[in-house]
C-alpha positions as YAML, in Angstrom:
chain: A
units: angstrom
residues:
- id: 1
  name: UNK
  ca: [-20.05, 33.64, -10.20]
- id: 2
  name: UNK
  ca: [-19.09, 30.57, -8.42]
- id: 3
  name: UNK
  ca: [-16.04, 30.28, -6.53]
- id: 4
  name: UNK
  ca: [-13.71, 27.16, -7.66]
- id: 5
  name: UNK
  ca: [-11.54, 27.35, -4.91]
- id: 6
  name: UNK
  ca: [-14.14, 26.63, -2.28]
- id: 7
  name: UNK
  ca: [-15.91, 23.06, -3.18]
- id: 8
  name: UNK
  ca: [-19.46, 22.62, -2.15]
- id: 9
  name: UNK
  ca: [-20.47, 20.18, 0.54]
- id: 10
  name: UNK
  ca: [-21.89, 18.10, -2.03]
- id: 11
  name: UNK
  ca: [-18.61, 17.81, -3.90]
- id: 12
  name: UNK
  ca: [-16.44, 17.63, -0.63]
- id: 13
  name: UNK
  ca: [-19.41, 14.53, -0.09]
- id: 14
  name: UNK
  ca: [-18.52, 12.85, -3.32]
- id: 15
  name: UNK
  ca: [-14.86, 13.43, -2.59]
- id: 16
  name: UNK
  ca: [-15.15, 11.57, 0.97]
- id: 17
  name: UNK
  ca: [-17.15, 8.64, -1.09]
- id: 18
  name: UNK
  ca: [-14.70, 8.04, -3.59]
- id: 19
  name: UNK
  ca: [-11.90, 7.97, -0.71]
- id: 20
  name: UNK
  ca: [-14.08, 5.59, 1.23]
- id: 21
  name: UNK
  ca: [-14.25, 3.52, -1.86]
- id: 22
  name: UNK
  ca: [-10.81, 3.40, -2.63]
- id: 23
  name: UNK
  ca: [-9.91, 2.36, 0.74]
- id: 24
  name: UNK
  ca: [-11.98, -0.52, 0.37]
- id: 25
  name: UNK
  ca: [-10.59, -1.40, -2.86]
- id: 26
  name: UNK
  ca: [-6.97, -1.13, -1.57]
- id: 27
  name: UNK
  ca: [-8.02, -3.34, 1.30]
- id: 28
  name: UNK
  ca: [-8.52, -6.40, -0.91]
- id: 29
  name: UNK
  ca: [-4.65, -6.64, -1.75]
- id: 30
  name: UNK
  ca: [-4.77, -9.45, 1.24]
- id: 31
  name: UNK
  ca: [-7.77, -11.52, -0.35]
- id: 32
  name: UNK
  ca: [-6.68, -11.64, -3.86]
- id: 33
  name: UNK
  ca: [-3.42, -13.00, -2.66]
- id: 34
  name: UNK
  ca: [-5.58, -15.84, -0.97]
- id: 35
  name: UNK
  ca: [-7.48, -16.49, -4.10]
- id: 36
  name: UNK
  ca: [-3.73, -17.43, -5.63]
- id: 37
  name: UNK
  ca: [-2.32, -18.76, -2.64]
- id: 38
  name: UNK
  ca: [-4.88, -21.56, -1.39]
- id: 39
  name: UNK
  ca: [-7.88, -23.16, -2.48]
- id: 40
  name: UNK
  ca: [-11.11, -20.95, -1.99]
- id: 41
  name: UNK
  ca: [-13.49, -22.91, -3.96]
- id: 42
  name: UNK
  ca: [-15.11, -24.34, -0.67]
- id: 43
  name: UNK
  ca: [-15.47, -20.08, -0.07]
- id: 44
  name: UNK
  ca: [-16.31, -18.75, -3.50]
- id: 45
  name: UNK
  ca: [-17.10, -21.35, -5.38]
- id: 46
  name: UNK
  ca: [-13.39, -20.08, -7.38]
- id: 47
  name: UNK
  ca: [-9.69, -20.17, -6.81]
- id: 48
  name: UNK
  ca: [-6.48, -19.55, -8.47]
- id: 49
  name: UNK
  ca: [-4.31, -21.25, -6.78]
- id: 50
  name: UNK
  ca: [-2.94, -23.67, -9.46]
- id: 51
  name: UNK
  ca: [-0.72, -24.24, -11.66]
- id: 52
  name: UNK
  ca: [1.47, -22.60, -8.18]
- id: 53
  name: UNK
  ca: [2.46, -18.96, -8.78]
- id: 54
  name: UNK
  ca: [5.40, -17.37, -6.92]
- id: 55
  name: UNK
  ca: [5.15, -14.17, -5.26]
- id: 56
  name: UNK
  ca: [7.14, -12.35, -7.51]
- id: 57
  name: UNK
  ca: [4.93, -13.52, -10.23]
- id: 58
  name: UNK
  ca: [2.09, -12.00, -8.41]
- id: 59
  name: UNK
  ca: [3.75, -8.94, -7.99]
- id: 60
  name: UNK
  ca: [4.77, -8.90, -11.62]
- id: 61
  name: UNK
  ca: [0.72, -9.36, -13.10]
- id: 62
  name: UNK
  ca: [-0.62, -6.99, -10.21]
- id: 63
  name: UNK
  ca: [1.61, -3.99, -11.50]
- id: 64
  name: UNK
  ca: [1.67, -4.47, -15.21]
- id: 65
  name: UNK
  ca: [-2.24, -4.61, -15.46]
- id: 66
  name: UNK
  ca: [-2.17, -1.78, -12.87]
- id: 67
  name: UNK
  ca: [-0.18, 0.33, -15.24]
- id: 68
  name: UNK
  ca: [-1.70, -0.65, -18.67]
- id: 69
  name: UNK
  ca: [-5.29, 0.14, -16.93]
- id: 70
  name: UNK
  ca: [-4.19, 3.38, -16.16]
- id: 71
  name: UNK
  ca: [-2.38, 4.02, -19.13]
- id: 72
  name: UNK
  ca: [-4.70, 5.60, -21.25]
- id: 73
  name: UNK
  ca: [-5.10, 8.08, -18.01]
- id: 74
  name: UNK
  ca: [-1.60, 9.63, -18.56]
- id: 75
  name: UNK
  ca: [-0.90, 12.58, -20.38]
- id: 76
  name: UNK
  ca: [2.83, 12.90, -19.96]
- id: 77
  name: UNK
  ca: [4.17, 16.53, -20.63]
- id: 78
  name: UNK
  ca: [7.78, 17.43, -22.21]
- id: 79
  name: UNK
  ca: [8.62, 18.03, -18.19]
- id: 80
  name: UNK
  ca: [8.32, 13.82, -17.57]
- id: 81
  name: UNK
  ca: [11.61, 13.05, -19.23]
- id: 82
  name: UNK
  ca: [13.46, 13.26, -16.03]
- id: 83
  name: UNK
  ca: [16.03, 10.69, -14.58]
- id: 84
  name: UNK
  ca: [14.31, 11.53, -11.53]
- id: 85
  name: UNK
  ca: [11.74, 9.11, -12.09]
- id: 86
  name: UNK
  ca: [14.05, 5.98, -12.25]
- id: 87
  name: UNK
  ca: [14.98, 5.98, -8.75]
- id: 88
  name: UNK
  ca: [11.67, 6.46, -7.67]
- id: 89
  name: UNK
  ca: [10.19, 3.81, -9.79]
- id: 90
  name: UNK
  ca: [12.82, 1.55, -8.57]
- id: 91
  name: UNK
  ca: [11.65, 1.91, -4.97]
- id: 92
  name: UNK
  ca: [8.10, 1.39, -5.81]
- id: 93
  name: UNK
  ca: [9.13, -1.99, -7.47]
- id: 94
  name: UNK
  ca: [11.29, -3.01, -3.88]
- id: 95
  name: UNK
  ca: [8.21, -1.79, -2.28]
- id: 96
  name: UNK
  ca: [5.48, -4.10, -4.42]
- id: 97
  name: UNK
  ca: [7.96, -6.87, -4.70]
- id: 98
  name: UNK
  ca: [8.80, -7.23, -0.94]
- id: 99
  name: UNK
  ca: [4.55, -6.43, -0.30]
- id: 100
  name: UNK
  ca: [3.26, -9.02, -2.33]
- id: 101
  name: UNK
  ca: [5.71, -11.19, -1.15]
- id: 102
  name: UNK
  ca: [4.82, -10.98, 2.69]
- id: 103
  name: UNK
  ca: [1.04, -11.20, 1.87]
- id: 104
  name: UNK
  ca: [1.75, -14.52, 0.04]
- id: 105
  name: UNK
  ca: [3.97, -16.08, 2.93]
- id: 106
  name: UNK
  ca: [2.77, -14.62, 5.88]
- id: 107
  name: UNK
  ca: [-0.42, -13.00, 7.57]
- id: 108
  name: UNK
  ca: [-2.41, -10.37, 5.82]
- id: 109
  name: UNK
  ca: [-3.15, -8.48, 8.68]
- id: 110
  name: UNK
  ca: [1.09, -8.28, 9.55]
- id: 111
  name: UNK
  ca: [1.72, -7.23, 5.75]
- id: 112
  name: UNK
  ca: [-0.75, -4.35, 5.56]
- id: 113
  name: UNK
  ca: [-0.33, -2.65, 9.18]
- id: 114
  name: UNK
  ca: [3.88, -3.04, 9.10]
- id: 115
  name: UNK
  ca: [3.72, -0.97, 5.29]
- id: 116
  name: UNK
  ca: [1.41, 1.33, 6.75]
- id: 117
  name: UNK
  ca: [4.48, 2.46, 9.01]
- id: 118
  name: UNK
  ca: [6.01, 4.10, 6.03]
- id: 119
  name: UNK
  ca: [4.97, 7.65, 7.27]
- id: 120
  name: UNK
  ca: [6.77, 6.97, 10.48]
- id: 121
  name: UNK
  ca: [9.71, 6.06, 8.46]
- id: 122
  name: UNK
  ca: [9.52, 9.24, 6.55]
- id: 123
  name: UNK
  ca: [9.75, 11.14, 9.53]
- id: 124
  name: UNK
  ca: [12.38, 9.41, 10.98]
- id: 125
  name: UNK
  ca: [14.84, 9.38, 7.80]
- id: 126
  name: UNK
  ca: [14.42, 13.08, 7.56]
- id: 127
  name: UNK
  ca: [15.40, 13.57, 11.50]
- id: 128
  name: UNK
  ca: [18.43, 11.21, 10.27]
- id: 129
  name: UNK
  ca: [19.51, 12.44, 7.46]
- id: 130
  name: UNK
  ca: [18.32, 16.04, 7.02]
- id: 131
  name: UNK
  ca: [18.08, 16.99, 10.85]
- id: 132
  name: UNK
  ca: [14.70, 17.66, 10.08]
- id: 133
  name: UNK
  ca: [13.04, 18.55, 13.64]
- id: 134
  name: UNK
  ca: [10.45, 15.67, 15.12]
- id: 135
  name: UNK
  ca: [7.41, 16.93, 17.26]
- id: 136
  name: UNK
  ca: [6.07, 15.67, 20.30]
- id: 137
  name: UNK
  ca: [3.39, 14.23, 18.51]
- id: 138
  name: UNK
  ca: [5.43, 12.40, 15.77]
- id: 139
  name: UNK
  ca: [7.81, 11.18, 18.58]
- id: 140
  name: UNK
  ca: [4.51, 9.35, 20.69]
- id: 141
  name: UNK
  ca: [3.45, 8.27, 16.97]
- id: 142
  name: UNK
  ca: [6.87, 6.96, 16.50]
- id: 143
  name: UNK
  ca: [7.08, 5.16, 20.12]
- id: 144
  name: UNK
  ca: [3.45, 3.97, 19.76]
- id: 145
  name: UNK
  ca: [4.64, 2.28, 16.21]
- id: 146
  name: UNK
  ca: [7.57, 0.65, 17.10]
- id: 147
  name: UNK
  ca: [6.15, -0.60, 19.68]
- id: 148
  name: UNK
  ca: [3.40, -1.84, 17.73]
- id: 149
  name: UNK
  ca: [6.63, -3.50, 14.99]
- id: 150
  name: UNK
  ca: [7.93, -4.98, 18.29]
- id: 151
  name: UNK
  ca: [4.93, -7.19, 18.85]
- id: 152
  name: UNK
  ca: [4.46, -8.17, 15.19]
- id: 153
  name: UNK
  ca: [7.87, -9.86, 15.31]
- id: 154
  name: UNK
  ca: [7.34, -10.95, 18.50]
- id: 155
  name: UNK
  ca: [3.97, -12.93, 16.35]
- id: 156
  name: UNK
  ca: [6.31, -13.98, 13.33]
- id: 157
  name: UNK
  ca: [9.14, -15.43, 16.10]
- id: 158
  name: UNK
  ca: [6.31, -17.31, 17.91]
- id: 159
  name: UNK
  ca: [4.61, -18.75, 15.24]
- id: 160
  name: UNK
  ca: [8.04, -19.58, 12.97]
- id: 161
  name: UNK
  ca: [7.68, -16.84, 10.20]
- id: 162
  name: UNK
  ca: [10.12, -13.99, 10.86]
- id: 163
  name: UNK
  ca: [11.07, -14.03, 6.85]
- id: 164
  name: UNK
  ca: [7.36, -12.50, 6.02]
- id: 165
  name: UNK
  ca: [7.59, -10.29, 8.83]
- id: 166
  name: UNK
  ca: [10.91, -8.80, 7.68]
- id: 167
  name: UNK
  ca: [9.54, -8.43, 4.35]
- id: 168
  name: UNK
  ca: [6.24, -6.36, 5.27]
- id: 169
  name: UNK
  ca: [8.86, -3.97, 7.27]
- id: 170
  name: UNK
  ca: [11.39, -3.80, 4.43]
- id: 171
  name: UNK
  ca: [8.18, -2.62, 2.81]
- id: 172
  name: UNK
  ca: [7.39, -0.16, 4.96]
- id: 173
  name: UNK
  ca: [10.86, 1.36, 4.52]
- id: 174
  name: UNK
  ca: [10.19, 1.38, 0.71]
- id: 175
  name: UNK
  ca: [7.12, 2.63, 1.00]
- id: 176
  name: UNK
  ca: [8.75, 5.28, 2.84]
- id: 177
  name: UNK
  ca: [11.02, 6.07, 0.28]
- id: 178
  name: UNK
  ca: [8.31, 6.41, -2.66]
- id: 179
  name: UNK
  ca: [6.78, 8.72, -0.24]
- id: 180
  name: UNK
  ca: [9.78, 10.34, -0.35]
- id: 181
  name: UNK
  ca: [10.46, 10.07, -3.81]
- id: 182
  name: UNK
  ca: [7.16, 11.39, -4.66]
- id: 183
  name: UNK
  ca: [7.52, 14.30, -2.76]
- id: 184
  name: UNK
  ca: [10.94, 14.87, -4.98]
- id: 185
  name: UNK
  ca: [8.28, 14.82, -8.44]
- id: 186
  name: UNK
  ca: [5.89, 17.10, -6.84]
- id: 187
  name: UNK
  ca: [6.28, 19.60, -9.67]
- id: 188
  name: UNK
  ca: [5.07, 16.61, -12.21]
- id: 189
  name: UNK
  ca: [1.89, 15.26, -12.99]
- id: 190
  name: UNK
  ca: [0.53, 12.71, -10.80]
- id: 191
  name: UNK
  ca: [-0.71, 10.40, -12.97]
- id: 192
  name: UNK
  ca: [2.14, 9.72, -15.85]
- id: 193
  name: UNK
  ca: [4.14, 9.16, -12.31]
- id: 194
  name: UNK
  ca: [2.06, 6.59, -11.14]
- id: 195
  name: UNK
  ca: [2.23, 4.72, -14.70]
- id: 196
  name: UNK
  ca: [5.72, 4.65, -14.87]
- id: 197
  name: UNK
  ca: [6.09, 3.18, -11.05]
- id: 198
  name: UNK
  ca: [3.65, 0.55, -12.06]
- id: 199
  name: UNK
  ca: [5.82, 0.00, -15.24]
- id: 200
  name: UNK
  ca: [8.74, 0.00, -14.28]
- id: 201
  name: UNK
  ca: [7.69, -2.54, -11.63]
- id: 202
  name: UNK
  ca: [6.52, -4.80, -13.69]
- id: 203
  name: UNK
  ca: [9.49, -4.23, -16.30]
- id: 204
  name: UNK
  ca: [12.11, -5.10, -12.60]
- id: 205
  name: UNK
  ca: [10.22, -8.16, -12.21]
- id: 206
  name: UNK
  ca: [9.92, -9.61, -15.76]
- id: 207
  name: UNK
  ca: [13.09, -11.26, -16.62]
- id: 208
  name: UNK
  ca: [12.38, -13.25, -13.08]
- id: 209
  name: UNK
  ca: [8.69, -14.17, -14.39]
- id: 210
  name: UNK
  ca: [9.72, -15.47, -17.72]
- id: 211
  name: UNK
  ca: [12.13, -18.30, -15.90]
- id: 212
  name: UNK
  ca: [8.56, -19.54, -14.10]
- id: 213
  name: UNK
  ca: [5.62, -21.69, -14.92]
- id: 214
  name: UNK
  ca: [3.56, -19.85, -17.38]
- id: 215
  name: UNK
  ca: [-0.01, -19.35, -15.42]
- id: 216
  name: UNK
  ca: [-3.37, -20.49, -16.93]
- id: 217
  name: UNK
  ca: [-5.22, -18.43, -18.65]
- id: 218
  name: UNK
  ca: [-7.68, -17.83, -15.56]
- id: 219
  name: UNK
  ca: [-4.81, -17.12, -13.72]
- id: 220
  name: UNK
  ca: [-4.21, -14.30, -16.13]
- id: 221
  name: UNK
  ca: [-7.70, -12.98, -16.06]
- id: 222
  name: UNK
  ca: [-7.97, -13.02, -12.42]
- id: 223
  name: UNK
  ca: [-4.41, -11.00, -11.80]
- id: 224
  name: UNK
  ca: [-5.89, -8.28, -14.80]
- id: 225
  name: UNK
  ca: [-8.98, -7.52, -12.35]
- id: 226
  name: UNK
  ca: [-6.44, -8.09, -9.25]
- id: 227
  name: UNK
  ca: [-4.56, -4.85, -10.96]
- id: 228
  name: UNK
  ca: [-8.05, -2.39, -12.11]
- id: 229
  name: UNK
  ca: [-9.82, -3.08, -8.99]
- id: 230
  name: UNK
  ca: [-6.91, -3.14, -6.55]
- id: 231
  name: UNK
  ca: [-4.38, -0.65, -7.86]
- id: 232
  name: UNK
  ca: [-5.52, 1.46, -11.10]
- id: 233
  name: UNK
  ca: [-8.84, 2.05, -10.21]
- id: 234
  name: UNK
  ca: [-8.52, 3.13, -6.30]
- id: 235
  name: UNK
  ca: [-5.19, 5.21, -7.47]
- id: 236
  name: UNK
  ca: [-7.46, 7.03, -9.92]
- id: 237
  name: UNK
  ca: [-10.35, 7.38, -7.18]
- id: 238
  name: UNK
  ca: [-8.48, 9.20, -4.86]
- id: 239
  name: UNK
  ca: [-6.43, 11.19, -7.16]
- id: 240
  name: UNK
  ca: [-9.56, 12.71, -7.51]
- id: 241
  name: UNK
  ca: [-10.80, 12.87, -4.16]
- id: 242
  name: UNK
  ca: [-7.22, 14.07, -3.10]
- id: 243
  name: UNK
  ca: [-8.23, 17.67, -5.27]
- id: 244
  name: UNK
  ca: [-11.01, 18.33, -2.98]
- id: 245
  name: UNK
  ca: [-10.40, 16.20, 0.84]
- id: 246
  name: UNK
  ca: [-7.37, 17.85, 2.65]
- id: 247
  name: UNK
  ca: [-4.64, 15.17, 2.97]
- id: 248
  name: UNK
  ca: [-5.21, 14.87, 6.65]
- id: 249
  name: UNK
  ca: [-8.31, 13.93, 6.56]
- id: 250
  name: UNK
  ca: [-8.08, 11.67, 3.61]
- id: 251
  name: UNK
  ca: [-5.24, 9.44, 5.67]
- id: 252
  name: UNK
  ca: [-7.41, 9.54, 8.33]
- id: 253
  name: UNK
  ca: [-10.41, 7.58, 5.92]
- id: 254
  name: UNK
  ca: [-7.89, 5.09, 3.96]
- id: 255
  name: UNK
  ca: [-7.35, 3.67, 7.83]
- id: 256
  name: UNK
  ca: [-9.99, 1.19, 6.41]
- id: 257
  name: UNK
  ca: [-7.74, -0.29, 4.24]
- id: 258
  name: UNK
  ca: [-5.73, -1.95, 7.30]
- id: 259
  name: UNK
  ca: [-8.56, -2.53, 9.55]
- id: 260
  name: UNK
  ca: [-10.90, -3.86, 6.65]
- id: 261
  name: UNK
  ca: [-7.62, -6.36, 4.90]
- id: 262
  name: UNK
  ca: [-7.42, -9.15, 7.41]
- id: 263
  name: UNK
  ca: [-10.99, -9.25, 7.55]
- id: 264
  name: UNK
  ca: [-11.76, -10.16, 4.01]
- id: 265
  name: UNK
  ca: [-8.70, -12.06, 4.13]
- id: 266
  name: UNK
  ca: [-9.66, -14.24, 7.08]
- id: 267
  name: UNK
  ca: [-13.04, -14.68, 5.60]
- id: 268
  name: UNK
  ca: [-11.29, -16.59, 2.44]
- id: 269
  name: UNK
  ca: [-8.50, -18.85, 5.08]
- id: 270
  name: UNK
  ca: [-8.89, -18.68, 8.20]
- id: 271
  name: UNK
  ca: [-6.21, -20.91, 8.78]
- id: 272
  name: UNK
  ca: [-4.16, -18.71, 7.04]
- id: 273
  name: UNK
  ca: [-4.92, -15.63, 9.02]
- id: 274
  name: UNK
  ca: [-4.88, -16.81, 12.64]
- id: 275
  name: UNK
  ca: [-5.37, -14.07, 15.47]
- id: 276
  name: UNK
  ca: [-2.70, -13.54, 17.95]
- id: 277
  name: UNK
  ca: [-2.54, -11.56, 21.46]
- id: 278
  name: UNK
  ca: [0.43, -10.01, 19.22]
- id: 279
  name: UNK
  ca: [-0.90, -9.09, 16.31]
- id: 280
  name: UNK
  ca: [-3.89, -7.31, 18.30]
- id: 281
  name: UNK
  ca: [-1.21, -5.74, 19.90]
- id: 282
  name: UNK
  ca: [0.78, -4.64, 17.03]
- id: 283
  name: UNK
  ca: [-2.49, -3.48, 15.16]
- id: 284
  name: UNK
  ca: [-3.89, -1.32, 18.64]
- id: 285
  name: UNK
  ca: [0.29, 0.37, 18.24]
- id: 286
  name: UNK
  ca: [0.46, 0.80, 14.05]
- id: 287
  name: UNK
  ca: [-3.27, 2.18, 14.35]
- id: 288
  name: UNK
  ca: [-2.95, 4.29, 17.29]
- id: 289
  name: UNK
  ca: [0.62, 6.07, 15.89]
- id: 290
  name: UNK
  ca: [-1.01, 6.37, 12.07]
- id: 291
  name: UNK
  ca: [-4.27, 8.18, 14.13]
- id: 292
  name: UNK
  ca: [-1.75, 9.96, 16.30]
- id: 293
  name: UNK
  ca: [-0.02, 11.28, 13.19]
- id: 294
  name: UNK
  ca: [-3.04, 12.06, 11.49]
- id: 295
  name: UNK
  ca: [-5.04, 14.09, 14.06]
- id: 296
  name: UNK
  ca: [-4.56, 18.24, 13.83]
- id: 297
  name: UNK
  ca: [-2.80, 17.92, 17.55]
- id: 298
  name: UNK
  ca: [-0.22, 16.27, 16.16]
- id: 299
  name: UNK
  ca: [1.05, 19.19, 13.92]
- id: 300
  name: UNK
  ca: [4.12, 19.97, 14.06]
- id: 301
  name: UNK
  ca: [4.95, 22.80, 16.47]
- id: 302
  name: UNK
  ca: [6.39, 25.82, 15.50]
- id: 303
  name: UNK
  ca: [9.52, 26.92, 17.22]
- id: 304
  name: UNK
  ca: [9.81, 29.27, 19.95]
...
């Protein structure tokens, strides 16, 4: 009889794939937001860009189609009616607000690689508040990423846009806390979790949405595939993957999604996404602490 608890290579293969994939997927947050921020037609031969849509808007459409897409995916149990989902789902909609937002105003490649410090953040608000003990490894992860925040301001002072750069870190920090959060609603389903997070962004950011321009019907269409192919699909991916791939090694493969973001992004506006001595500074820090964190040496040691 086969043993379930020990997946074949082939399976752990498919896993990897699908992780790979998703990465990819979540690595187009930048471009999209280029497709409604500035005119790719010369590019694509398509753009978005008009009738002007603000970034809350943005943030609005990318959720809601997020969670309707992966609606029919939930399978809520009597155990989901918990008020422990509303503060959760409340930081997921500061997080997505405050990310779309400094994607829209600011570089791509700042947005993506200050969010990714949420795990750093994590570690750092349990040290704070629950005197949770920090290894040498998590302390050079946490050196190597401030350092690494340090010279992404240091790119948003220069170059007259500290506003975006402040949002992508107040990202980070809410990032940190549905990391947080998440780990609170470990004993529920992962799924019906996600939906209502997506939700009950969406649901935060309507009442700002229906003061705004009403956006064209492409508009629509284009922020419904921004949602499946950016956020419900790649969610579902690695849910799946995330059964078989040991959640070490799967953060060490979604480290596409920050190298491979500015790229497409740049591809779409260059002028938009201009590369600084900082921001190759910042990325070399923010990669090197998320790798640093990551890797089995940086385990946290037991005590002696």
């Amino acid at each position: 009889m086969e043993d379930r608890m020990s997946p074949s290579q082939a399976e752990v293969a498919r896993a990897r794939i699908l992780l790979v994939a998703a990465a990819v997927l979540w690595s187009l947050s930048g471009a999209f937001t280029r497709v409604m921020t500035t005119d790719t037609t010369g590019v694509i031969g398509f753009s978005a860009h008009e009738p002007p849509m603000s970034p809350l808007a943005m943030a609005f459409w990318r959720v809601l189609w997020g969670g309707l897409i992966m609606l029919p995916f939930a399978r809520p149990t009597r155990a989901c009616l918990t008020w422990r989902l509303v503060p959760v789902g409340l930081a997921f909609a500061f997080m997505n607000a405050t990310f779309v937002s400094a994607l829209a105003l600011g570089s791509s490649a700042s947005a993506v690689l200050l969010q990714y410090t949420a795990p750093l953040w994590v570690a750092l608000i349990g040290w704070v508040f629950w005197q949770e003990k920090i290894d040498r490894g998590t302390l050079a992860s946490l050196a190597l990423a401030m350092g690494g925040v340090g010279c992404l301001v240091m790119e948003g002072w220069e170059g007259g846009s500290l506003v975006p750069v402040g949002l992508a870190v107040a990202s980070g920090v809410g990032f940190a806390l549905v990391l947080l959060g998440l780990g609170w609603l470990k004993d529920l389903p992962g799924t019906p979790v996600t939906v209502f997070n997506f939700l009950t962004g969406a649901a935060v950011l309507l009442p700002m949405v229906l003061v705004q321009q009403a956006p064209s019907p492409g508009q629509v269409a284009f922020m419904a595939a921004f949602g499946f192919f950016q956020m419900g699909l790649p969610y579902l991916m690695a849910a799946r993957a995330l059964r078989v791939v040991p959640a070490r090694e799967a953060s060490l493969i979604t480290l596409l999604e920050p190298l491979l973001n500015p790229v497409w992004s740049r591809l779409l506006a260059r002028d938009a996404e201009p590369v600084t001595i900082w921001l190759v500074l910042g990325a070399l820090g923010i990669l090197g602490a998320l790798i640093t964190r990551a890797l089995p040496w940086s385990k946290r040691e037991s005590p002696s």
